[in-house]
C-alpha positions as CSV (number, residue, x, y, z in Angstrom):
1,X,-10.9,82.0,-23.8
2,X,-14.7,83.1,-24.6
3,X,-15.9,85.9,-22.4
4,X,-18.9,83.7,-22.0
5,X,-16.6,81.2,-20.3
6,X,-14.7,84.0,-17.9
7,X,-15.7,84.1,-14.5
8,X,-16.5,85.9,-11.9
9,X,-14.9,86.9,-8.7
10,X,-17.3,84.6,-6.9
11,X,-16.5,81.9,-9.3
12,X,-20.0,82.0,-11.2
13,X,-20.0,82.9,-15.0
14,X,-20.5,86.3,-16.8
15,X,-23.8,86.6,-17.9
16,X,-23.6,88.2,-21.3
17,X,-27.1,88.3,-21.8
18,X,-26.6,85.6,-24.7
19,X,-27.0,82.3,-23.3
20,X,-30.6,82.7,-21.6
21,X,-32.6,79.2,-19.6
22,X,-35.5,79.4,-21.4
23,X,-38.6,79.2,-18.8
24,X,-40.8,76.1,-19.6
25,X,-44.1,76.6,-20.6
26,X,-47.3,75.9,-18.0
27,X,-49.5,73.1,-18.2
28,X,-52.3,75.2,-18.3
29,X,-51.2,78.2,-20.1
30,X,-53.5,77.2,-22.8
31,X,-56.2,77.1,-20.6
32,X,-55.5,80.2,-19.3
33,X,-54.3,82.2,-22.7
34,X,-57.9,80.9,-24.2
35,X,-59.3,83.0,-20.8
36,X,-57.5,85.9,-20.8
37,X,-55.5,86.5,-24.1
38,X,-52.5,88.1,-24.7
39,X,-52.9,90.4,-21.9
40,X,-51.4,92.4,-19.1
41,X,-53.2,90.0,-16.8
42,X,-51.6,86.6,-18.6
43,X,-48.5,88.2,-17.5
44,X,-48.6,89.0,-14.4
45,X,-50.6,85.8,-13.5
46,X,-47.3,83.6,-14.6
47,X,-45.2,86.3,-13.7
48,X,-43.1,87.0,-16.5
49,X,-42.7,89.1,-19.3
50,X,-44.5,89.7,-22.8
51,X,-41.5,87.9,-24.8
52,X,-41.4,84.7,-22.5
53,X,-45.5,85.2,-23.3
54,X,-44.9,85.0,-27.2
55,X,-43.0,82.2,-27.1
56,X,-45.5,80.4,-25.3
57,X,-48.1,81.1,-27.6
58,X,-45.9,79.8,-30.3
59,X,-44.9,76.8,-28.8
60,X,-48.6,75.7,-27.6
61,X,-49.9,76.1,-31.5
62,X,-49.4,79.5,-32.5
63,X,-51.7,80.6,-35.0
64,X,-54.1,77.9,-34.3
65,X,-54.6,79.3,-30.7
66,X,-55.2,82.8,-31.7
67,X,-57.9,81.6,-33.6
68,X,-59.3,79.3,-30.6
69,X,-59.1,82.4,-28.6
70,X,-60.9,84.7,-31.5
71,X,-63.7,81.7,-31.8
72,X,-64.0,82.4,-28.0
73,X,-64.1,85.8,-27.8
74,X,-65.7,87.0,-31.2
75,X,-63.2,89.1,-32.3
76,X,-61.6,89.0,-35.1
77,X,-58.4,87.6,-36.0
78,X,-55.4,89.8,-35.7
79,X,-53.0,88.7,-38.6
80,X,-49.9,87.4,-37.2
81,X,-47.2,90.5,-38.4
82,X,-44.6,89.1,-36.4
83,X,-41.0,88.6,-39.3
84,X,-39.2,85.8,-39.4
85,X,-36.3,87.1,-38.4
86,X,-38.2,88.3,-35.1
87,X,-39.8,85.6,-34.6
88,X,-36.8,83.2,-34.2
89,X,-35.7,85.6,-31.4
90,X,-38.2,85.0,-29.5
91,X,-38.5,81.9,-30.0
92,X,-34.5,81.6,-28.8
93,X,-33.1,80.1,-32.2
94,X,-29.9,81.6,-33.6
95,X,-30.8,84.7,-35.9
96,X,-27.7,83.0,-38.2
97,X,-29.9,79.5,-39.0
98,X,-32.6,82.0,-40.7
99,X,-30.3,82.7,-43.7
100,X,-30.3,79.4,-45.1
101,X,-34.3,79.7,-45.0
């Protein structure tokens, strides 16, 4: 038996800190992203953290938004520095898919 499939004393399972639910993303969090950026305020308005934030911004276009946001604002574009290997962990994929890549 797994330790991910042990239980409890009240019958629920451990929580190992490797199987996560993954929060969906908003309706309007491009809306609001293209408003506020990657900020302290995007995160507390959706109440969540800065890696649920990231993932977000990578499943609403990524790269493409940043830009939307930089046409926006004026600034310039921050290059994207985020590895691979990082980058799937956010994202919630198995680190162990990224060596056949």
């Amino acid at each position: 038996m797994m330790a991910t499939e042990s239980r409890r004393s009240d019958g629920k399972r451990h929580d190992t800190g490797l199987e996560r639910p993954q929060r969906p993303c908003p309706r309007d969090f491009r809306e609001r992203f293209l408003e506020m950026g990657h900020s302290k305020e995007l995160t507390e308005h959706y109440r969540t953290n800065w890696r649920v934030i990231a993932r977000w911004i990578e499943e609403s276009g990524g790269d493409e938004l940043r830009a939307a946001r930089s046409r926006i604002t004026g600034c310039p574009v921050r290059p994207h520095r985020r590895s691979d290997r990082a980058k799937r962990y956010v994202m919630g994929l198995r680190l162990t898919a990224a060596k056949g890549d």
